[in-house]
C-alpha positions in Angstrom: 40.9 -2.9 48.6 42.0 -6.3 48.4 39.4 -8.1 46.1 38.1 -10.8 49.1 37.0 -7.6 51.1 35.5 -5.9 48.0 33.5 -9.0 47.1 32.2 -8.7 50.8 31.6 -5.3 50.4 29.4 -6.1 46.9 27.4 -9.3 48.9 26.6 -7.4 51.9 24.9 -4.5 49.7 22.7 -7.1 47.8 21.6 -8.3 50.7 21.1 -5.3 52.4 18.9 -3.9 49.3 16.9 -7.6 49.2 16.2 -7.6 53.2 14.6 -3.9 52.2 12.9 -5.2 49.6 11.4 -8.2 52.0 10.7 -5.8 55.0 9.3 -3.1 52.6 6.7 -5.9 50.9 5.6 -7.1 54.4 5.0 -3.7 56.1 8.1 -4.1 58.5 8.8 -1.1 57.3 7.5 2.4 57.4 6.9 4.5 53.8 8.9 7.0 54.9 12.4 4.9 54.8 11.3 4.4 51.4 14.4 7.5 50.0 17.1 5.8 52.1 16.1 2.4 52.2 15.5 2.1 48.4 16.3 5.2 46.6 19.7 6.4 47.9 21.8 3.2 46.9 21.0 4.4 43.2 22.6 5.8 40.7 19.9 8.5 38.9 20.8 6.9 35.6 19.8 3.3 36.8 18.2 0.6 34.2 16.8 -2.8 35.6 15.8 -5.3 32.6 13.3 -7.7 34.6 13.3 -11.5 33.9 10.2 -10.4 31.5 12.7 -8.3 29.1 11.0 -5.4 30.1 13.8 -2.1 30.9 12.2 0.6 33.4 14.1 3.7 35.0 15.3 4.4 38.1 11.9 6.3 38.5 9.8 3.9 36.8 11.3 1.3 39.2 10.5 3.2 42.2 7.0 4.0 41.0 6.4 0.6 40.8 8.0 -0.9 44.0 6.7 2.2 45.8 3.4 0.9 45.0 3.6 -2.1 46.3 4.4 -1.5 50.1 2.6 -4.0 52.9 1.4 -6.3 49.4 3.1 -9.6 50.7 2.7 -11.9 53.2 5.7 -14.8 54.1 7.6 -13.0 51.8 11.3 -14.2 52.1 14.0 -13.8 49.6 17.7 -15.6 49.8 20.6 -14.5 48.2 23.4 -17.1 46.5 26.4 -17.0 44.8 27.4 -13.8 44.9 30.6 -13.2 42.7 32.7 -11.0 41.2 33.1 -11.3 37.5 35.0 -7.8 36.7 36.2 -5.0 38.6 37.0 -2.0 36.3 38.3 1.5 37.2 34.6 2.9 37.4 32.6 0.0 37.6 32.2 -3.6 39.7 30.2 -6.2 37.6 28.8 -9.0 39.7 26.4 -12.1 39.5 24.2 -13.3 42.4 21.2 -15.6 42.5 18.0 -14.6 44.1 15.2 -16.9 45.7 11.8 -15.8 46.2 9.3 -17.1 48.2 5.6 -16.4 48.8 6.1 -13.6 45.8 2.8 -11.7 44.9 3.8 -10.7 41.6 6.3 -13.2 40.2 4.3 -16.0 37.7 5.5 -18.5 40.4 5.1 -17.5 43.7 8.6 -20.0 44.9 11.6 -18.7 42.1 14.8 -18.3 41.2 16.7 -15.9 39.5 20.0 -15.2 38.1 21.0 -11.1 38.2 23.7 -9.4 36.4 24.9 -6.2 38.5 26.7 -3.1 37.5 28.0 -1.0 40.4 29.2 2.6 40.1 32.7 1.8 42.4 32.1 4.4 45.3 31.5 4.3 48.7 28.5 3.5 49.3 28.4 1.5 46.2 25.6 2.7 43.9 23.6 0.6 41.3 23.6 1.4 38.0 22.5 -1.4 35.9 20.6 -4.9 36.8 19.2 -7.6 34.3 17.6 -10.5 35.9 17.0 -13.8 34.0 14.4 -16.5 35.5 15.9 -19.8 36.4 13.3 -22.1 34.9 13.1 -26.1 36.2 14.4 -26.6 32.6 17.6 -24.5 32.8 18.3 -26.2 35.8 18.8 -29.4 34.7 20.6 -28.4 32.0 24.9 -26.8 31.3 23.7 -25.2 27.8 
């Protein structure tokens, strides 16, 4: 795959997973796509480190988002800058930026984020690893 169709490939399944996550929070959504909306794309060995520094399991993850179906209202999130930094034999690595707005459980309801992305290279494309660090009104003024 030529590495401008696999970089498409890697953007349109971020989005895909974060239009889930909006139409899951605001009820457009029923519970029962919860298994293939959410829990398909993953791999069973999946970490997420949350902007907070806290790690939870592919289970623990679910739990939690699981929990929180129909919660928001308004709730829109954008997806920016999606880029491949390495494509292995195994693995894709990729960065994106993700904007939140009208988020329930985030300390400020409008935010930014910067994710890290570790895809197990098959089709579909399954998730194996994301970290997610805040963009703060401090780091965005800054290049250090």
């Amino acid at each position: 795959m030529i590495l401008n169709e696999l970089e498409d490939v890697v953007r349109t399944e971020i989005e895909e997973l974060h239009k889930f996550f909006v139409d899951w929070f605001t009820g457009m959504v029923d519970t029962d796509s919860f298994d293939e909306g959410f829990l398909a794309r993953f791999d069973s060995d999946f970490l997420f480190v949350s902007p907070a520094g806290i790690i939870l399991t592919l289970k623990e993850l679910s739990s939690k988002i699981r929990n929180t179906h129909h919660t928001y209202e308004n709730f829109h999130i954008s997806i920016r800058k999606v880029k491949l930094q390495r494509v292995l034999d195994n693995e894709i690595i990729a960065t994106y930026e993700e904007w939140q707005r009208n988020g329930v459980t985030s300390i400020a309801s409008d935010n930014g984020r910067v994710a890290t992305v570790v895809f197990k290279k098959t089709e579909p494309l399954r998730w194996l690893h994301v970290h997610e660090t805040m963009i703060s009104e401090y780091s965005k003024s800054r290049t250090f």
